[in-house]
ROKOLTI-984280 format. One line per 10 residues: their letters; for each residue x, y, z of C-alpha. Coordinates in steps of 0.1 Angstrom, whole numbers, plus 2048, in hexadecimal, padded with zeros to 3 digits. Layout:
# residues N
A) X:Y:Z; ...
END
This chain:
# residues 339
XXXXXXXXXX) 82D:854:91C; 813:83B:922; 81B:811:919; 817:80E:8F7; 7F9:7F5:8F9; 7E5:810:909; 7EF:832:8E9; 7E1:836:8CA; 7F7:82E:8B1; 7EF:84A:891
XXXXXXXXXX) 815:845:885; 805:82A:867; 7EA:80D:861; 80C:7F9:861; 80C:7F7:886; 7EC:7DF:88A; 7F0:7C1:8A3; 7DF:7A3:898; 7BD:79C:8A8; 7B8:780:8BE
XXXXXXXXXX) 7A9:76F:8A5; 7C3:774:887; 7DC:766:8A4; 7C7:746:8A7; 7C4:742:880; 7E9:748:881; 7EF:72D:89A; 7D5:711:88A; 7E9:71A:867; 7EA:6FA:84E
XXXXXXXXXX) 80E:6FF:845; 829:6EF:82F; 84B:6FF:81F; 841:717:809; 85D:715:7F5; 856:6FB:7EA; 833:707:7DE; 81B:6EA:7F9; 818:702:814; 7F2:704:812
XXXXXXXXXX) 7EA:724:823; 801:733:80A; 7F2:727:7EB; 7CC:72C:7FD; 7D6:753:7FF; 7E7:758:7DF; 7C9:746:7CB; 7AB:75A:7DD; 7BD:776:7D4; 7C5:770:7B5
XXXXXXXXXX) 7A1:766:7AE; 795:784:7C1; 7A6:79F:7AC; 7A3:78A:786; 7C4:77E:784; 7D4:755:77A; 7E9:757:79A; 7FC:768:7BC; 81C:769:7CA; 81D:76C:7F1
XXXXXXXXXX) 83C:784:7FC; 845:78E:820; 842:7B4:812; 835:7CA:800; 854:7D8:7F6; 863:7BF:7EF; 844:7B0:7D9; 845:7D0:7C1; 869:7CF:7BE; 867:7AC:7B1
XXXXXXXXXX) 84A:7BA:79A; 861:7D4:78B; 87A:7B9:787; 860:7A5:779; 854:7BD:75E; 877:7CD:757; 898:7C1:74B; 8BC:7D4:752; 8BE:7F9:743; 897:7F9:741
XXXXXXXXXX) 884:812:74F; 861:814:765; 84A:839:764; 83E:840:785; 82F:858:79B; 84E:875:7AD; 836:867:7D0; 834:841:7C7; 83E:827:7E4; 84F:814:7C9
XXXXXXXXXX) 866:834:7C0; 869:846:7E5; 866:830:7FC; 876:80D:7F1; 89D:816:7F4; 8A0:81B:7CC; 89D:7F4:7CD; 894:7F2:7AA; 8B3:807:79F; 8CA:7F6:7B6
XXXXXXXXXX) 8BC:7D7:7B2; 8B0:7D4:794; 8C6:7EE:77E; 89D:7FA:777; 89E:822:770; 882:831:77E; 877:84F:766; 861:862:78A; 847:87C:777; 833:893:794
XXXXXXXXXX) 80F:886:7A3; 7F2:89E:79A; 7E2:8A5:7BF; 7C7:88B:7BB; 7E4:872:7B8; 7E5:866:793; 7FB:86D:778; 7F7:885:75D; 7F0:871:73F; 802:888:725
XXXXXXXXXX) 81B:888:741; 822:85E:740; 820:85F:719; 839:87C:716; 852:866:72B; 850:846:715; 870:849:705; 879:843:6E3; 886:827:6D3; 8AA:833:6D4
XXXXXXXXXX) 8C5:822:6DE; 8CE:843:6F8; 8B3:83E:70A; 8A8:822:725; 88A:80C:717; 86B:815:72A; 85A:7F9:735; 840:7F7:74B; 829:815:75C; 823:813:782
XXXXXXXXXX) 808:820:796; 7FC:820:7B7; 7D8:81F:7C8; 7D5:82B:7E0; 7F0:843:7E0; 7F5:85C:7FD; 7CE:855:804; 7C1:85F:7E7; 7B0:849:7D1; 7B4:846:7AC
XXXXXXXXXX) 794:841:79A; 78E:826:783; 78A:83B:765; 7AA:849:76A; 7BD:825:770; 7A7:814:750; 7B6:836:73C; 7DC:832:745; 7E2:80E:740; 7CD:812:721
XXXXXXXXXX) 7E9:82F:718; 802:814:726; 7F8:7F9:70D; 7F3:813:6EF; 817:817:6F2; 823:7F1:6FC; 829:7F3:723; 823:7DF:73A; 80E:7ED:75A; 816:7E3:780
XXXXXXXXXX) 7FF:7F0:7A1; 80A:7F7:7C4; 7ED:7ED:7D7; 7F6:7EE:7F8; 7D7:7F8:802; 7BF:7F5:7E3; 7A4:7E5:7FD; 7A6:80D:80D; 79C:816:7E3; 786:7FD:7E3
XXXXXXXXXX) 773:805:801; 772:82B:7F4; 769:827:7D6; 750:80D:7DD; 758:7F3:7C0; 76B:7D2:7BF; 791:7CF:7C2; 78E:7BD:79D; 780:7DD:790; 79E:7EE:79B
XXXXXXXXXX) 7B7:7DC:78E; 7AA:7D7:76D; 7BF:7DF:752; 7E3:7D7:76A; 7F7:7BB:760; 803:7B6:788; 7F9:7C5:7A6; 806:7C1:7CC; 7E9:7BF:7E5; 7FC:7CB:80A
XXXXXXXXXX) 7EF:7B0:82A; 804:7C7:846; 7EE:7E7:841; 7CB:7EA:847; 7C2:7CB:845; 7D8:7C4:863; 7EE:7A6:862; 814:79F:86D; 821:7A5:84D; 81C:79B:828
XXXXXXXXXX) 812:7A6:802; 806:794:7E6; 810:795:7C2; 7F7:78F:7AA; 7FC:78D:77F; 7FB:76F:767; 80E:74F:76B; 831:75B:758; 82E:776:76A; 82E:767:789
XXXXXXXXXX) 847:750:77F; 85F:76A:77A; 854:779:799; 85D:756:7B0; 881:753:79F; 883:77A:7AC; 875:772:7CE; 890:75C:7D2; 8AB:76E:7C4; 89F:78E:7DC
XXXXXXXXXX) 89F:777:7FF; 878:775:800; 876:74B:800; 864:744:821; 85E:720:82F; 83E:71A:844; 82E:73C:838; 80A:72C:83C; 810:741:861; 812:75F:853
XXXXXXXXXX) 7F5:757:833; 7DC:74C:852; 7DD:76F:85A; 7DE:77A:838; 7B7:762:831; 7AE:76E:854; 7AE:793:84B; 79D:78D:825; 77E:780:839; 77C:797:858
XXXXXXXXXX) 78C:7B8:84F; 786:7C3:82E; 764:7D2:837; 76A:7E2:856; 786:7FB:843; 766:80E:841; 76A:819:868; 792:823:85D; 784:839:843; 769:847:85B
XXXXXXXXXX) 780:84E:879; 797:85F:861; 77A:874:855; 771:880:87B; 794:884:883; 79C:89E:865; 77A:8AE:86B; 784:8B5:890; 7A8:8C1:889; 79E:8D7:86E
XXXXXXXXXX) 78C:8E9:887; 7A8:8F1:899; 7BC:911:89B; 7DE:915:883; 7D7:8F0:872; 7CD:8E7:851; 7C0:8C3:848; 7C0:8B5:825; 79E:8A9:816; 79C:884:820
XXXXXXXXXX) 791:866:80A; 7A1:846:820; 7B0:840:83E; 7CC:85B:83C; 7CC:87A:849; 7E0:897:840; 7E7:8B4:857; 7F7:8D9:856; 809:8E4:873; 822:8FF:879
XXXXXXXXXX) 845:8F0:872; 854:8FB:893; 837:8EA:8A6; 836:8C9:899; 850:8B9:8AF; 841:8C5:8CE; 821:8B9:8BE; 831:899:8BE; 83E:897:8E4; 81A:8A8:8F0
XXXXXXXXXX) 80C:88B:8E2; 824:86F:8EB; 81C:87C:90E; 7F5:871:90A; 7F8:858:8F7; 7F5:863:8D4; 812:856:8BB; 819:86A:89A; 835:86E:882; 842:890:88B
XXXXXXXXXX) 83D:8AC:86B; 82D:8CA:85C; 816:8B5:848; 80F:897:863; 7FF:87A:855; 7ED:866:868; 7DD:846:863; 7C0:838:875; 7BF:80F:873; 7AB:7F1:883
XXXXXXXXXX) 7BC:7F6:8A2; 7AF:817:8A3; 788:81C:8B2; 774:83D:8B1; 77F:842:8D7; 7A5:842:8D1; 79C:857:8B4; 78C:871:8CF; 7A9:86F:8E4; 7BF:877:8C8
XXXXXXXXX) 7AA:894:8C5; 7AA:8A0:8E6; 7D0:89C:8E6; 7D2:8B8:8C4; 7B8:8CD:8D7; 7CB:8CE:8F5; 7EB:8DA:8E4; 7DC:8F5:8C9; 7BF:902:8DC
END
């Protein structure tokens, strides 16, 4: 296998190194203990954000994670309960945080294969006011989820539903810039209608590590008490906002090229003999293969430099540390084990 510097890395957009010239915003960081609330980067990122995407203020966290679970915590007391999607980060892939954490139920309904929620589906789970039930609470969606991109009609229709019925409405964004980009409208459009949303640093956008918080001031107040109770007070963080600022100005725009390499790379494996490639709207990429290939997919692939996660649907991710030429070899490595 070749030094990792020299493979293309397909595994996630969470593996981007910081550019040379994130590192020297990084270093040149105005900083001061953020705990406090005067480190200057810090409060820099979280209001351009907040202004950015139409809310009073931000909450910088060192992850995504750990950001939503202090939005569910936020929005939700003990013995509540939180609707959201059977493929949601914040219900499969957080370590059931909220539950064990937060005593939050999560009441999981299936995702419709664009992504969204059924909206008969999120109204037929509100419980009743009843004292067997857990009080639901909040709604939470996700965009983009899986790579799929939920439209702002849909979004402005379920936290309409949501208020109708007097819960409160919470977004993953991790990468909403990806939706944003697709979609071709403003990250304020998007999150319209949601009383918080987390905006993810580490992903396409490509820094070290960090998410935002956004929502009104309470909120947010809630949200720093919880940020504090969860481990997530940081000192001199202004390092890690540099790169946070840093990416805001240099590599929002360029996600176009993720979204394009992702399109040439599905359009060349879907050529191939015995795969199958999903339709593509972002960066992600998601591949058929036969089941007992896929692991000597994987070590074909390792052996020319080509990482992936090891499956019979593959996903793979293209990112800014990604060109159209890594993309090709990527390709060549697939053609040379199927055909």
């Amino acid at each position: 296998m070749r030094p990792y510097s020299e493979c293309v890395d397909l595994r996630s957009d969470t593996v981007t190194r910081p550019v040379s010239g994130m590192r020297a915003a990084m270093a040149a960081a105005d900083v001061g203990d953020d705990v406090f609330g005067d480190d200057p980067s810090v409060n820099a990122l979280q209001s351009q954000l907040a202004a950015q995407f139409g809310f009073a203020a931000g909450l910088f966290f060192p992850s995504g994670t750990q950001a939503n679970l202090a939005a569910l915590m936020s929005h939700c007391q003990r013995g509540d309960e939180f609707i959201v999607g059977q493929e949601a980060h914040t219900y499969r892939y957080e370590g059931g945080g909220a539950a064990v954490l937060g005593s939050i139920q999560p009441q999981p309904i299936a995702n419709a294969p664009d992504g969204s929620l059924d909206l008969a589906a999120i109204e037929s789970a509100i419980k009743p006011d009843d004292a067997h039930f857990a009080i639901t609470r909040l709604l939470a969606l996700e965009n983009t989820i899986g790579g799929k991109v939920l439209s702002t009609q849909y979004t402005q229709a379920a936290t309409r539903l949501a208020q109708s019925r007097g819960l409160r409405t919470h977004l993953d964004g991790a990468r909403i810039f990806n939706a944003s980009t697709a979609l071709n409208q403003p990250v304020n459009v998007l999150c319209a209608g949601f009383d918080s949303v987390s905006v993810c640093l580490s992903k396409g956008l490509g820094t070290p590590a960090g998410s935002v918080l956004l929502g009104d001031e309470q909120f947010i107040h809630r949200a720093r008490r919880l940020r504090k109770m969860l481990g997530g007070g940081m000192r001199q963080a202004g390092v890690l906002a540099a790169a946070g600022l840093y990416a805001l100005s240099h590599h929002v725009e360029r996600l176009a090229e993720d979204h394009a390499n992702a399109a040439h790379l599905a359009a060349a494996l879907d050529a191939l003999p015995g795969v199958r490639v999903e339709p593509v709207q972002t960066n992600m990429v998601f591949v058929h293969v036969p089941a007992e290939q896929c692991h000597a997919l994987a070590a074909h692939l390792a052996e020319v430099g080509v990482l992936i996660l090891p499956g019979a649907r593959l996903r793979l991710v293209t990112h800014l540390d990604i060109d159209r030429h890594g993309i090709d070899r990527a390709i060549d490595g697939f053609r040379g084990f199927f055909c």
